[in-house]
N, C-alpha and C positions, 0 to 999 in steps of 0.2 A: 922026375916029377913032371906030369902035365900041365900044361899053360892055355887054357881054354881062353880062346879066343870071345869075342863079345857076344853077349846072351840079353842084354837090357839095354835099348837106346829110347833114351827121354830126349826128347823135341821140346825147344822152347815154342812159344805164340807167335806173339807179336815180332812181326820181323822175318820169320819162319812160315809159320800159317798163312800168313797176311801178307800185304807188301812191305814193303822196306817203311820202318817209321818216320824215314824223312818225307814219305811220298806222303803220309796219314798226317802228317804234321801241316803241309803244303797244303791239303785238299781240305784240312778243319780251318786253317787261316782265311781261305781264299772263300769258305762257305759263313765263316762268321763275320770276316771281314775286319780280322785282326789283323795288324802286323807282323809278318811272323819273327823279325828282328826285335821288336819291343817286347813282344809274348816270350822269347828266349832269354832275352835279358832278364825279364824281373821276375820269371822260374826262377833262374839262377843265384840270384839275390835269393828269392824266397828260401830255397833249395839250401847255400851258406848260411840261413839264421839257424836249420837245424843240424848242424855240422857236419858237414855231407858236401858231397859235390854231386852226386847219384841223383839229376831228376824226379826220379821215382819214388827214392828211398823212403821221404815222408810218408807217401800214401799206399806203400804194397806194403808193409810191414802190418801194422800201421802206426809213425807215429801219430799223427795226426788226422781227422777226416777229411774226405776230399773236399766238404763244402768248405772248412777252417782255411785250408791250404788258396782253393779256389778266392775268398775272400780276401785272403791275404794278397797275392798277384792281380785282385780286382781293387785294392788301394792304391798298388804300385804303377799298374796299367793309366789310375786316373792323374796320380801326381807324379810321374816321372814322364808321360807318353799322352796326354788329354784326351786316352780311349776310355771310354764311360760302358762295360759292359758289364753288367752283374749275373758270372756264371755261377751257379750250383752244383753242378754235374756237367765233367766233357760227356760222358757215356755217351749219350743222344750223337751228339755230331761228330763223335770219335769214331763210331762205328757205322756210321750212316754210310750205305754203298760202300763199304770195305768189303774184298774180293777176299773168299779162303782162297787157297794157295792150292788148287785140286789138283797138281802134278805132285806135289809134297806128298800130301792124304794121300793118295794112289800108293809112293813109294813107301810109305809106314803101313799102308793095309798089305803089301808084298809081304813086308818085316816081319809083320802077324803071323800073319798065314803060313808060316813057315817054322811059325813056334818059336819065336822070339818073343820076350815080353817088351810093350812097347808102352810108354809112358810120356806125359806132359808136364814139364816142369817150369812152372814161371812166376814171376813177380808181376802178382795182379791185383789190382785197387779190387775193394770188396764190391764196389758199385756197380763194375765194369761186370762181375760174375754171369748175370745174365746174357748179356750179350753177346760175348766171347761165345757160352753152349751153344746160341744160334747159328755159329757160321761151320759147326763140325758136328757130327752125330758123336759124341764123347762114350757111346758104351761099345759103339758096332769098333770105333778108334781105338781105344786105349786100355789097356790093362791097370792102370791109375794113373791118379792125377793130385800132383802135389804143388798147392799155390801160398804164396808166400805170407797172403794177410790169414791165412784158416792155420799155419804151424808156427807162424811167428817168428820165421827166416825166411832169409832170401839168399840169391846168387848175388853175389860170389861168395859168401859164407861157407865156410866147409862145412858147418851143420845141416844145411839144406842137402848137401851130396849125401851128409851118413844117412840122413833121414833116407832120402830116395833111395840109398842103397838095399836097405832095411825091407822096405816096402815091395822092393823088386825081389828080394830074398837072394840075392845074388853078393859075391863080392865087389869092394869097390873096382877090381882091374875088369871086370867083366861089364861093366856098365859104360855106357858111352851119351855124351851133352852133345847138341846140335843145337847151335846160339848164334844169334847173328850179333854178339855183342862178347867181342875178342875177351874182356875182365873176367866175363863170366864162363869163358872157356878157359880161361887160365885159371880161375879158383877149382876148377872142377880139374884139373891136371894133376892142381896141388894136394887135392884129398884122393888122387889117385886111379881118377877116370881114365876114359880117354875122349878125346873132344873135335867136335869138327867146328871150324867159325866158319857161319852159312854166309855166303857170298851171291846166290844164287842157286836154285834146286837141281839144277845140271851140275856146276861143283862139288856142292854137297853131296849130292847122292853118288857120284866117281868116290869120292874120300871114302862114305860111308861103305861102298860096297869094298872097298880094300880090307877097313877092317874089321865087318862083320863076317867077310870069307878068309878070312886069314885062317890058314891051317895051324893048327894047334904045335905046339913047339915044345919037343921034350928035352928036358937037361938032365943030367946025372943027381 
């Protein structure tokens, strides 16, 4: 039997695309003039009343809206921290002067071109949608895109793999996650991908190129 090497690599965003979330975290604090020690604390708090420990998880699914969530961390911010900000939306200054990552794009339009199907798979707040399209041309990129508040999973869920898998039309050994968030390369190992944790796009792309050219391996 033949063992076809990878044929579908889905790229996460954030982290991926863009720079490192800690740098976007760094550059929204310093431009709104949050603290970014007080702002991680009482996410975190916020983030335990939905039982979770996942940042995110409130608002890419979604349990909750981002304003409910935002409101919530803007009661916390005034009586545990005496910062008085009342956000509605990060979008605006989350993405404000956020760099795409055009050595990344470059190495996925290779991927393309070469007849690979190439896809984006992320946990993305519903509000954030627009802006994200702005920093990548998403038809000339990707062969699809599968985001976590439009199917109602997320990473590291093994459902979000079947799903992608599905959609690439390929099996799950043939698909390969590119995540800059190690959980969500290990849920994706676990339904049976294969996964690179992005470190950088020089890393990444050495890993990637091993096992997107990996010769096919036949067994009895």
């Amino acid at each position: 039997m033949s063992t076809s090497p990878v044929t579908a690599v889905w790229t996460d965003f954030g982290g991926v695309l863009t720079p490192p979330i800690a740098e976007t975290m760094r550059n929204f604090c310093q431009r709104t003039g949050i603290d970014a020690h007080a702002l991680l604390t009482v996410i975190g708090e916020v983030t335990e009343s939905f039982g979770t420990d996942d940042y995110m998880e409130p608002i890419d699914t979604p349990i909750v809206t981002e304003a409910e969530w935002l409101a919530r961390i803007g009661v916390l911010l005034r009586e545990r921290h005496g910062i008085d900000r009342r956000l509605t939306t990060l979008a605006d200054d989350w993405f404000k002067d956020r760099e795409t990552n055009h050595a990344w794009v470059e190495r996925l339009e290779g991927l393309r071109s070469r007849g690979l199907f190439v896809g984006m798979l992320s946990n993305m707040v519903p509000t954030w949608d627009a802006h994200w399209r702005r920093m990548v041309d998403v038809t000339a990129l990707f062969d699809d895109v599968v985001l976590s508040f439009e199917v109602g999973a997320r990473k590291p869920q093994a459902a979000m793999f079947e799903l992608a898998a599905r959609r690439a039309g390929v099996d799950p050994g043939r698909c390969l996650l590119v995540d800059d968030i190690e959980r969500n390369c290990e849920g994706a190992r676990a339904a049976g991908w294969h996964a690179v944790h992005f470190r950088d796009t020089d890393q990444a792309s050495a890993e990637l190129a091993r096992l997107v050219d990996a010769p096919a391996e036949v067994t009895p």
